[in-house]
mmCIF file as gemmi writes it, N, C-alpha and C atoms, coordinates in Angstrom:
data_model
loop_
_atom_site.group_PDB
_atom_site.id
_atom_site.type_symbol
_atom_site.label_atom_id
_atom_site.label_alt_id
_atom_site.label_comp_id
_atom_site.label_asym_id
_atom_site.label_entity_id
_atom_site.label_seq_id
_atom_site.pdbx_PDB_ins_code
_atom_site.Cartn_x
_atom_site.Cartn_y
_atom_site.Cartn_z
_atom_site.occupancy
_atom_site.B_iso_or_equiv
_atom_site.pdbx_formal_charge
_atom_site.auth_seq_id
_atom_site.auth_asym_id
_atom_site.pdbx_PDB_model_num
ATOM 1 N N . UNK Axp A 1 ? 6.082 -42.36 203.477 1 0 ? 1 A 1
ATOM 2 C CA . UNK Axp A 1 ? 6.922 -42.698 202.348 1 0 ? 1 A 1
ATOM 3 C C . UNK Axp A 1 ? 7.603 -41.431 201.858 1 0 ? 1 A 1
ATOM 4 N N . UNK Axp A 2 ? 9.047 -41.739 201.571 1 0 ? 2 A 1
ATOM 5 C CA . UNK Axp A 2 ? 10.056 -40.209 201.021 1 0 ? 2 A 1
ATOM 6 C C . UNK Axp A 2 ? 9.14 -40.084 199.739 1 0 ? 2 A 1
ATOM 7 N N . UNK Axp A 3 ? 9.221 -39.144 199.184 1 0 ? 3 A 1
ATOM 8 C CA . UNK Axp A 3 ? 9.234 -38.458 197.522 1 0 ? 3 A 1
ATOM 9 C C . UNK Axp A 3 ? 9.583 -39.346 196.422 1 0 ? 3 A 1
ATOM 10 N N . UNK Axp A 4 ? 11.294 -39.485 197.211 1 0 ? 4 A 1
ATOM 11 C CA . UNK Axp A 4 ? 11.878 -40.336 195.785 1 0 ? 4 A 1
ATOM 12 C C . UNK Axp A 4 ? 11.699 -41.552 195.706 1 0 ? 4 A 1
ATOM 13 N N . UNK Axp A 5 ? 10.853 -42.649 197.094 1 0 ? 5 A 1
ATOM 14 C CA . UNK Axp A 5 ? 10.168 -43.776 196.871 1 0 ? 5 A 1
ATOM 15 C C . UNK Axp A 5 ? 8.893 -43.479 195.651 1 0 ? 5 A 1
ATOM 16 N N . UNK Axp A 6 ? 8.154 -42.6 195.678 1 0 ? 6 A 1
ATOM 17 C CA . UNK Axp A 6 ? 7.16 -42.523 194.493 1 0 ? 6 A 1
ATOM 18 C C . UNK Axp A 6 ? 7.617 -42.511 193.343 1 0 ? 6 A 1
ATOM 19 N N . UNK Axp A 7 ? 9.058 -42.135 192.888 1 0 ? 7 A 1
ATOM 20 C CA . UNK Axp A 7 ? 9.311 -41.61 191.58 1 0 ? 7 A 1
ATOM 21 C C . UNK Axp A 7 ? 9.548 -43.229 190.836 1 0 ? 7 A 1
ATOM 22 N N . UNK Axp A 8 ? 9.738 -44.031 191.861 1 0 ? 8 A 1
ATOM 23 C CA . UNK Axp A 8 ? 9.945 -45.536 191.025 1 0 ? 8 A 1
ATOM 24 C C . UNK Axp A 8 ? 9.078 -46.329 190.945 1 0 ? 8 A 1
ATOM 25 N N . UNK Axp A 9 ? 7.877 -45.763 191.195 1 0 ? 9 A 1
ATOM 26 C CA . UNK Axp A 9 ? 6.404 -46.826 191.167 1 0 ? 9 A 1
ATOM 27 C C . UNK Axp A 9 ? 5.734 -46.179 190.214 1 0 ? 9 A 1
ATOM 28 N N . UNK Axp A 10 ? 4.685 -47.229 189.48 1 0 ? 10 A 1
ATOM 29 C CA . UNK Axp A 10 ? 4.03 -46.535 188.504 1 0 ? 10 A 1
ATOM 30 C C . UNK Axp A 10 ? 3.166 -45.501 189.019 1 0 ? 10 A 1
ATOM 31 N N . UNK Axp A 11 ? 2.04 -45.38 187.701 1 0 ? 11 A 1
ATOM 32 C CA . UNK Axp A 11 ? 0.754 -44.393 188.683 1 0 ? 11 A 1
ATOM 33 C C . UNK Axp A 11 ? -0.234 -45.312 189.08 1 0 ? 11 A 1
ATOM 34 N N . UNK Axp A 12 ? -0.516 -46.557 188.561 1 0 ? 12 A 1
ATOM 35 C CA . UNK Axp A 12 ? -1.428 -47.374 189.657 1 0 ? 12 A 1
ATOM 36 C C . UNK Axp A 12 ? -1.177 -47.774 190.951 1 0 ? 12 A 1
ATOM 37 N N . UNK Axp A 13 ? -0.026 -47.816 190.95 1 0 ? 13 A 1
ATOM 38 C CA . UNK Axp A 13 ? 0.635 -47.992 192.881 1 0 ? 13 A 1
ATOM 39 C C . UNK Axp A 13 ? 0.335 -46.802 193.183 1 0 ? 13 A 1
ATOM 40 N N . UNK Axp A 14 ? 0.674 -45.923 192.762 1 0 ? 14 A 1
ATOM 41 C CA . UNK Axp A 14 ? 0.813 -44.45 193.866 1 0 ? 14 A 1
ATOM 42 C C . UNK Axp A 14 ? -0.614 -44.077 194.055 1 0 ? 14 A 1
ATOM 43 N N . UNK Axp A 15 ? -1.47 -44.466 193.106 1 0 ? 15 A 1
ATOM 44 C CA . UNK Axp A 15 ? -2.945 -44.279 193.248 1 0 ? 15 A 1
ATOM 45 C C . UNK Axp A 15 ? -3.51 -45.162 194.243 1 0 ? 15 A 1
ATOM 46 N N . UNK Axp A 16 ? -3.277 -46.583 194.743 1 0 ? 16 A 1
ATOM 47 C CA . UNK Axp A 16 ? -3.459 -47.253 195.251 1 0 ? 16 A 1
ATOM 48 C C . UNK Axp A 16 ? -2.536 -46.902 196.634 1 0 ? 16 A 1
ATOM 49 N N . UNK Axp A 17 ? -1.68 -46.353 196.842 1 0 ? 17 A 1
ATOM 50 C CA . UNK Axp A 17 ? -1.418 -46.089 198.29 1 0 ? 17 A 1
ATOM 51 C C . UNK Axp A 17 ? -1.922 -44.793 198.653 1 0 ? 17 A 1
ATOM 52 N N . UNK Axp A 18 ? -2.504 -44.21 197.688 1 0 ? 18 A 1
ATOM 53 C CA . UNK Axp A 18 ? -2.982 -42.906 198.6 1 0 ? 18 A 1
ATOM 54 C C . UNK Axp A 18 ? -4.341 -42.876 198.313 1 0 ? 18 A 1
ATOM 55 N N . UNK Axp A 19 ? -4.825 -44.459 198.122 1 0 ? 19 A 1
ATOM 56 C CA . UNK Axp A 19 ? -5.893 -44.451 197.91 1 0 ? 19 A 1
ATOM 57 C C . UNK Axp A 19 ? -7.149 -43.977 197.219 1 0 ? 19 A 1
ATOM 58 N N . UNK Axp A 20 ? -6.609 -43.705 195.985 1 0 ? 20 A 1
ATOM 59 C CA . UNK Axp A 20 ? -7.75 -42.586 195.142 1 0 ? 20 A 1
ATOM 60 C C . UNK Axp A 20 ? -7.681 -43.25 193.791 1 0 ? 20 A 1
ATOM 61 N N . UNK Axp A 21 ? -8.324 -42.097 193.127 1 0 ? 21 A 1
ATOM 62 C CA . UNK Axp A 21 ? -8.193 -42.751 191.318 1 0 ? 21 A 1
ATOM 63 C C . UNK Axp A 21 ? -7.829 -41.691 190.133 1 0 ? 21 A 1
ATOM 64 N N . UNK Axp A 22 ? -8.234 -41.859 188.927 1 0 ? 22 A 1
ATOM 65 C CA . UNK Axp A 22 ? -7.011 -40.58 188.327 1 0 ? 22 A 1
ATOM 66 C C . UNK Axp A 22 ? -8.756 -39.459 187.992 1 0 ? 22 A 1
ATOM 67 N N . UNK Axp A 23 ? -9.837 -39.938 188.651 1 0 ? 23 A 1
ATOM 68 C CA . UNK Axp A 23 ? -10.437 -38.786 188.603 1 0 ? 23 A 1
ATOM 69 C C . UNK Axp A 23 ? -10.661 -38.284 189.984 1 0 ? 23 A 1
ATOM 70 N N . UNK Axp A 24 ? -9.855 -38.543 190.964 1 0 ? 24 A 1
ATOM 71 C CA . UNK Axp A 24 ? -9.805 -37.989 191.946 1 0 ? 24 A 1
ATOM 72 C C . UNK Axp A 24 ? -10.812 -38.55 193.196 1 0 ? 24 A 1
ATOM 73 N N . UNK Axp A 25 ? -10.637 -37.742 194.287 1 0 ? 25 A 1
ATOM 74 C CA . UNK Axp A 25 ? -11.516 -37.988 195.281 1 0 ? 25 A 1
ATOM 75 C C . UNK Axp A 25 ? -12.994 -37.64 195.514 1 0 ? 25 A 1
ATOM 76 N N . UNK Axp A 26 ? -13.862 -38.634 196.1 1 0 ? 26 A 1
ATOM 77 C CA . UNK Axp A 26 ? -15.319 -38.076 196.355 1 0 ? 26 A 1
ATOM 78 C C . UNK Axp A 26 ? -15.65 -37.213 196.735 1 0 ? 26 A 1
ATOM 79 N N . UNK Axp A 27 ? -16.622 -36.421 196.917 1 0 ? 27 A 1
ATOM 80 C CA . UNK Axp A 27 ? -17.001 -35.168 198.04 1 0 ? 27 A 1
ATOM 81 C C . UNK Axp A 27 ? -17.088 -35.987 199.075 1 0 ? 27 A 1
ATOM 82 N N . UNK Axp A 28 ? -17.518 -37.003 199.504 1 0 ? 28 A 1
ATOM 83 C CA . UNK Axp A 28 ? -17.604 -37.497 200.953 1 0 ? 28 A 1
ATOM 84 C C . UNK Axp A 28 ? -16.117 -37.806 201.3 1 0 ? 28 A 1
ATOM 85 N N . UNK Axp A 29 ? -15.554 -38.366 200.061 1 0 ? 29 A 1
ATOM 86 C CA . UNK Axp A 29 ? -14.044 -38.785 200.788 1 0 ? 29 A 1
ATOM 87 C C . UNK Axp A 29 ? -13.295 -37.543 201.156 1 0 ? 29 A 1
ATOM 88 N N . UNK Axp A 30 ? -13.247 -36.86 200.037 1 0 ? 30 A 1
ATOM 89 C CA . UNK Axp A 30 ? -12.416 -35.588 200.498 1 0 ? 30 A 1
ATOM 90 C C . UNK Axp A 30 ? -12.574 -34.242 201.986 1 0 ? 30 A 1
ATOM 91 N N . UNK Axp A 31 ? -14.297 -35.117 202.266 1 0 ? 31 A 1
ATOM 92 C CA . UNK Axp A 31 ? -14.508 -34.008 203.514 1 0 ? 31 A 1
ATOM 93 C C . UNK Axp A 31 ? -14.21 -35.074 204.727 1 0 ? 31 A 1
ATOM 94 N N . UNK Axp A 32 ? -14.241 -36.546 204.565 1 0 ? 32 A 1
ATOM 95 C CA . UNK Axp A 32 ? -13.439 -37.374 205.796 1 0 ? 32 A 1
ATOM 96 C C . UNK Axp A 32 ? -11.901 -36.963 205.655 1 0 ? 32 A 1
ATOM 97 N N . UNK Axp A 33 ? -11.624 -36.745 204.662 1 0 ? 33 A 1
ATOM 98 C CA . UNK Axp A 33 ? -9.749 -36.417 204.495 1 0 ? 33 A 1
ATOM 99 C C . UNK Axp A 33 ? -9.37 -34.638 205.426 1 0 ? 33 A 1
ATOM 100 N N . UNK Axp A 34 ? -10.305 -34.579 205.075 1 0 ? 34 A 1
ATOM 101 C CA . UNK Axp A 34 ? -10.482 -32.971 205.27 1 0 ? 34 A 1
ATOM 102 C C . UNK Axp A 34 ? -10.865 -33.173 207.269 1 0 ? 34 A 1
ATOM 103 N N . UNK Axp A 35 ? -11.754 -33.541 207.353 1 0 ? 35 A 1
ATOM 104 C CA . UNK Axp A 35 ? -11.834 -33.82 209.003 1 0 ? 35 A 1
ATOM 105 C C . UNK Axp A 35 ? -10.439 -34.566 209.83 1 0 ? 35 A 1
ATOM 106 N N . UNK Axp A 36 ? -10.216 -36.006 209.019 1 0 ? 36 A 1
ATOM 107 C CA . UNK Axp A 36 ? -8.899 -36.542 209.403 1 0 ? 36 A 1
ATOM 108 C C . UNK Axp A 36 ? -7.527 -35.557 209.292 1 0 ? 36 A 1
ATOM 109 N N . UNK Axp A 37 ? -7 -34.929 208.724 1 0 ? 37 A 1
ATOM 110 C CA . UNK Axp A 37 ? -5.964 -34.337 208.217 1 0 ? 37 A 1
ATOM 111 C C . UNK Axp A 37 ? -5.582 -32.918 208.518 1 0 ? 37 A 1
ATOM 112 N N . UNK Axp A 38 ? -6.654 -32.63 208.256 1 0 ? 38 A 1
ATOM 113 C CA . UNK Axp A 38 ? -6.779 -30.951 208.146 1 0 ? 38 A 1
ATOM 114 C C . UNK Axp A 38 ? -6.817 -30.217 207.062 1 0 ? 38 A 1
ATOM 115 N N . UNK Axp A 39 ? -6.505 -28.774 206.998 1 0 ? 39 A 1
ATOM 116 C CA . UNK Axp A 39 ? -6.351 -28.358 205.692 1 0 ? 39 A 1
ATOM 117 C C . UNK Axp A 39 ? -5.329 -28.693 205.155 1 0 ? 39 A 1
ATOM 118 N N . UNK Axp A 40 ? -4.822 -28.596 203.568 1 0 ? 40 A 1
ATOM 119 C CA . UNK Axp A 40 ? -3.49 -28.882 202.768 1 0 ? 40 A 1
ATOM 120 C C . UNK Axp A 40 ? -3.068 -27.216 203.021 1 0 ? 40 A 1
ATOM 121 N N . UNK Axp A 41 ? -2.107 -27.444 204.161 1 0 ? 41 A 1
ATOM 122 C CA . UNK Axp A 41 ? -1.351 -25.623 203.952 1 0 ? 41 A 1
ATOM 123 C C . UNK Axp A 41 ? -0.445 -25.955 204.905 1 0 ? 41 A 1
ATOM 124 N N . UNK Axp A 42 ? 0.618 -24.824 204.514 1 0 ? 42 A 1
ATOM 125 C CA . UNK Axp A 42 ? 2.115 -25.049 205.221 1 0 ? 42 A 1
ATOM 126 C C . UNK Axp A 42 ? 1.907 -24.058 206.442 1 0 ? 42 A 1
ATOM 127 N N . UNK Axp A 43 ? 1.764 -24.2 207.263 1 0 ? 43 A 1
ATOM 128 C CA . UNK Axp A 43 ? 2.008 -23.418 208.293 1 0 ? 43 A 1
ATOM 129 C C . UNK Axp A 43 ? 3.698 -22.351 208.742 1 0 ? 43 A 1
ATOM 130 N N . UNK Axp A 44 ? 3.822 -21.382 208.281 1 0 ? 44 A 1
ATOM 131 C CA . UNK Axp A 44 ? 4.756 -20.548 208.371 1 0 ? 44 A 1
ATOM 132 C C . UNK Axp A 44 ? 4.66 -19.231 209.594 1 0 ? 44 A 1
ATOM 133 N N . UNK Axp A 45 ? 5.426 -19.794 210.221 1 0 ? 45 A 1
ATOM 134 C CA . UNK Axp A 45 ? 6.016 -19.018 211.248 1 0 ? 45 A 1
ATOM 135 C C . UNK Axp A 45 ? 7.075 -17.054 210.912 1 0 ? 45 A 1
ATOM 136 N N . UNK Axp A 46 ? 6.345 -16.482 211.16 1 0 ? 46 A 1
ATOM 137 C CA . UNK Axp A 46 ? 6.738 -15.245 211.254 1 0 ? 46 A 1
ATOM 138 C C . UNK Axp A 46 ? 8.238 -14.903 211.882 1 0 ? 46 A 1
ATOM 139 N N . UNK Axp A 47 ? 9.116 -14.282 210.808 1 0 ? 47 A 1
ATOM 140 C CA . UNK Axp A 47 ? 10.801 -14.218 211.206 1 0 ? 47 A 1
ATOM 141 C C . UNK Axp A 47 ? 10.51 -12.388 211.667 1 0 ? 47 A 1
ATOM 142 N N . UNK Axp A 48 ? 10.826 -11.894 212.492 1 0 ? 48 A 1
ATOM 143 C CA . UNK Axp A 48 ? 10.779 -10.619 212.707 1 0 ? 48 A 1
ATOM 144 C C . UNK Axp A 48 ? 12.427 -10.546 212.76 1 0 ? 48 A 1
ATOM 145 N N . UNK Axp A 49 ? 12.65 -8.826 212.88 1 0 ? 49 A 1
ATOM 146 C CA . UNK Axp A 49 ? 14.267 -8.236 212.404 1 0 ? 49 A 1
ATOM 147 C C . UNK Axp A 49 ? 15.272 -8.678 213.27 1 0 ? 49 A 1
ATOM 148 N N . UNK Axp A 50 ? 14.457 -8.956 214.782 1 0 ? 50 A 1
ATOM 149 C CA . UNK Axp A 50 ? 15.354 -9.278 215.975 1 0 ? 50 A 1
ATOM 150 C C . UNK Axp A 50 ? 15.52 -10.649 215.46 1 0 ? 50 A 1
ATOM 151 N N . UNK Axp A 51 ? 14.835 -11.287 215.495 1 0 ? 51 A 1
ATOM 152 C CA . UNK Axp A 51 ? 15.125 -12.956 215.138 1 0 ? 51 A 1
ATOM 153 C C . UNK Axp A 51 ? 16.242 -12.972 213.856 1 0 ? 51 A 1
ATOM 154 N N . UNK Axp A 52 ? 15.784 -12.547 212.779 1 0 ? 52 A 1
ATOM 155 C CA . UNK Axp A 52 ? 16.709 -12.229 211.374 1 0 ? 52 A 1
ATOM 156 C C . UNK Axp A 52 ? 18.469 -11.745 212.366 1 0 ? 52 A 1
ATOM 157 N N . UNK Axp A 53 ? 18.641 -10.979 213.303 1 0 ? 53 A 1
ATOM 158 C CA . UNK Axp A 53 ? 19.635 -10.298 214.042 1 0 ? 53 A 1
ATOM 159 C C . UNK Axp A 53 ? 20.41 -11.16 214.093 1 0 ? 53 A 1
ATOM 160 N N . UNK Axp A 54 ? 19.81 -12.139 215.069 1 0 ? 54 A 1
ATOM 161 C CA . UNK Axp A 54 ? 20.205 -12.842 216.395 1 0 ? 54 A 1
ATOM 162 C C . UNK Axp A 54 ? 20.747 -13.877 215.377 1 0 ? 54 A 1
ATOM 163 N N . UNK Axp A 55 ? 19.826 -14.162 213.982 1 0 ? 55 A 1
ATOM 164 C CA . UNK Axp A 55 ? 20.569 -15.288 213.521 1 0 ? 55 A 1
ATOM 165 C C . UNK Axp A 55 ? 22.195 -15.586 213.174 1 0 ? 55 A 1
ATOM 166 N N . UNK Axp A 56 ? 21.996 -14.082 212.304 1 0 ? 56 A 1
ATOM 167 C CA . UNK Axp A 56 ? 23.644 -14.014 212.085 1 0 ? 56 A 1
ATOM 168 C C . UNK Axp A 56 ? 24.9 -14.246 212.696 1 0 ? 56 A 1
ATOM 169 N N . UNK Axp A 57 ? 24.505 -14.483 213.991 1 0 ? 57 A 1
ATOM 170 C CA . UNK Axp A 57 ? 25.683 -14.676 215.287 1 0 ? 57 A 1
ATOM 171 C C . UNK Axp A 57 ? 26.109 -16.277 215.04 1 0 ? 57 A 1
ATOM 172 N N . UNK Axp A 58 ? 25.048 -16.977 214.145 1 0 ? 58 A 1
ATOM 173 C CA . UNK Axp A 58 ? 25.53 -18.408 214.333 1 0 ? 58 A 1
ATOM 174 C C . UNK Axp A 58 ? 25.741 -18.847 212.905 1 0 ? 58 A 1
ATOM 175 N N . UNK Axp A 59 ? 26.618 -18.013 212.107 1 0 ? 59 A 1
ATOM 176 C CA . UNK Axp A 59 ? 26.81 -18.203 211.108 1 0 ? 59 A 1
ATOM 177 C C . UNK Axp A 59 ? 28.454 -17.986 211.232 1 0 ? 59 A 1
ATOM 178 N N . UNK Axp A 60 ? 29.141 -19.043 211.035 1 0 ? 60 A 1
ATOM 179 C CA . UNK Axp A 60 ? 30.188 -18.603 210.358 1 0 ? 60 A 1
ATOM 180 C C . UNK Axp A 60 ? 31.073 -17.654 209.574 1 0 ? 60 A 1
ATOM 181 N N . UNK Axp A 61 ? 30.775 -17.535 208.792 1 0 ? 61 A 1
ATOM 182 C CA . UNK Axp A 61 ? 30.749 -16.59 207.301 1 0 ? 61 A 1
ATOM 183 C C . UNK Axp A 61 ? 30.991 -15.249 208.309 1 0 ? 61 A 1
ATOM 184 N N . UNK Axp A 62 ? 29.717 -14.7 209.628 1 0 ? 62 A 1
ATOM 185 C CA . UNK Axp A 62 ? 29.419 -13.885 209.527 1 0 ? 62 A 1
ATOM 186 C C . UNK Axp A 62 ? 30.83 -13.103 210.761 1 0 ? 62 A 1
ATOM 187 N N . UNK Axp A 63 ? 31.371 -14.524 211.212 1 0 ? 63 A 1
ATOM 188 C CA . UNK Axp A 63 ? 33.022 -14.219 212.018 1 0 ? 63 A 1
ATOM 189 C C . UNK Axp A 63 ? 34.023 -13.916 211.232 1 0 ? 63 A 1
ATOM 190 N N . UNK Axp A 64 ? 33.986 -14.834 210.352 1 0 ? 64 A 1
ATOM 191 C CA . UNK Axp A 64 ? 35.183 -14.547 209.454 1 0 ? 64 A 1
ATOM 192 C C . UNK Axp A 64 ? 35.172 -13.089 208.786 1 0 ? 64 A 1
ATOM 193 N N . UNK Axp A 65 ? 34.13 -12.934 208.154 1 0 ? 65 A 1
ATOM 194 C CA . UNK Axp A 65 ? 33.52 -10.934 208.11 1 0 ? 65 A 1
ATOM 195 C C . UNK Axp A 65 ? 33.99 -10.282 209.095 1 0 ? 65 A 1
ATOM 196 N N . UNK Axp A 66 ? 33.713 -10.481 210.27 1 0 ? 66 A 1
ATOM 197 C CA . UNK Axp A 66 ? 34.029 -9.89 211.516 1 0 ? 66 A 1
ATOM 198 C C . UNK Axp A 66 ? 35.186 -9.096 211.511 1 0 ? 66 A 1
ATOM 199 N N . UNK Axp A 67 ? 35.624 -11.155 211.749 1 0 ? 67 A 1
ATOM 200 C CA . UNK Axp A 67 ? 37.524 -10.927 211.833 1 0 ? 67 A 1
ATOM 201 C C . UNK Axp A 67 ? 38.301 -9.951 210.388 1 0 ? 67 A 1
ATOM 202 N N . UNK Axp A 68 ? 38.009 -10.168 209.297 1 0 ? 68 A 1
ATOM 203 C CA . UNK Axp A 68 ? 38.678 -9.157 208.282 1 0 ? 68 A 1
ATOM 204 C C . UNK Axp A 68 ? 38.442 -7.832 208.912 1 0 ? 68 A 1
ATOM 205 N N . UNK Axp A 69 ? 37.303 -7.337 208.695 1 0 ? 69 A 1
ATOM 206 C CA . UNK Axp A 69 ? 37.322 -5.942 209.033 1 0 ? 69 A 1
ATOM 207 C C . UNK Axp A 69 ? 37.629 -5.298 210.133 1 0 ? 69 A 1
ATOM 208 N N . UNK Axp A 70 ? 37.874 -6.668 211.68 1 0 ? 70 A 1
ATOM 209 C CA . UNK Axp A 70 ? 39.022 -5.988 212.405 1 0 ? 70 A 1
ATOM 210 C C . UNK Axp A 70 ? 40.326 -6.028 211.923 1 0 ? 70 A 1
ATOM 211 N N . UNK Axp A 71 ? 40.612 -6.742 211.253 1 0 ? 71 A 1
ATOM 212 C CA . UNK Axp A 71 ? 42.12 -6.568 210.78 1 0 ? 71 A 1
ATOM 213 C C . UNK Axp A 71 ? 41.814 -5.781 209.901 1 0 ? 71 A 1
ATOM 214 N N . UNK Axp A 72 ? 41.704 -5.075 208.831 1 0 ? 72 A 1
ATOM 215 C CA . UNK Axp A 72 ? 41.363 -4.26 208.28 1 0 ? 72 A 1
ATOM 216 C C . UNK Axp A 72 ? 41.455 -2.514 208.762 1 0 ? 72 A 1
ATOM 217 N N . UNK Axp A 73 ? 40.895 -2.699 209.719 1 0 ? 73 A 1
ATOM 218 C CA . UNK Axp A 73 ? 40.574 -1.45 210.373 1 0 ? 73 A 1
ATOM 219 C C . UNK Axp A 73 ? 41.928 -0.657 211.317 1 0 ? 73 A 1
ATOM 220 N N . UNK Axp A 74 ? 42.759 -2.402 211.789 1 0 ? 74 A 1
ATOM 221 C CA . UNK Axp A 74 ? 43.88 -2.047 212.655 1 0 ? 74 A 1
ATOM 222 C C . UNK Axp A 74 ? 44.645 -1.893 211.717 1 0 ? 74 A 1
ATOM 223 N N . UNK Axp A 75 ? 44.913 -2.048 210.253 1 0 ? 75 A 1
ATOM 224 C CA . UNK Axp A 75 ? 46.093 -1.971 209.329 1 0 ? 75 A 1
ATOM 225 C C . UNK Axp A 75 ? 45.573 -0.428 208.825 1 0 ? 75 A 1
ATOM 226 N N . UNK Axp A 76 ? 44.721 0.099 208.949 1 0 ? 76 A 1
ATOM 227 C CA . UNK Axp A 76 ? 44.706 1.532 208.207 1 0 ? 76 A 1
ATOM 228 C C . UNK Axp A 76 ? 44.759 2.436 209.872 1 0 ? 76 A 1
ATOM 229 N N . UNK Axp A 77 ? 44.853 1.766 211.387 1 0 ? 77 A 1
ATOM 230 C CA . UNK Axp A 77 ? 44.872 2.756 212.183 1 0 ? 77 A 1
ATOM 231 C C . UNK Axp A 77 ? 46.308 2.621 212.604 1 0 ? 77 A 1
């Protein structure tokens, strides 16, 4: 379910589809959630300088930059 499907249901639906209550989950439930699921964490991938580099080539913005400062460069040579 998107995000903005939750924002139009009360809190007894949303409690009822994610199955819990407003004092929360059991220790047994939360360590089956915890076996089923995994941990709650975002997994983030490491950008190093070459990658950060390489990106700029597929940016727009970063041609049009390009292109000025060759024209630029040929109007003051």
């Amino acid at each position: 379910m998107k995000f903005s499907e939750y924002t139009t249901k009360s809190i007894e639906e949303i409690l009822n589809i994610l199955e819990t209550s407003e004092k929360g989950l059991s220790s047994r439930e939360a360590e089956h959630r915890l076996q089923k699921y995994g941990l709650n964490e975002a997994k983030v991938k490491e950008t190093g300088l070459l990658d950060i580099f390489l990106r700029q080539f597929k940016s727009p913005f970063f041609y049009l930059l390009f292109i000025a400062a060759a024209l630029v460069y040929r109007r003051e040579n």
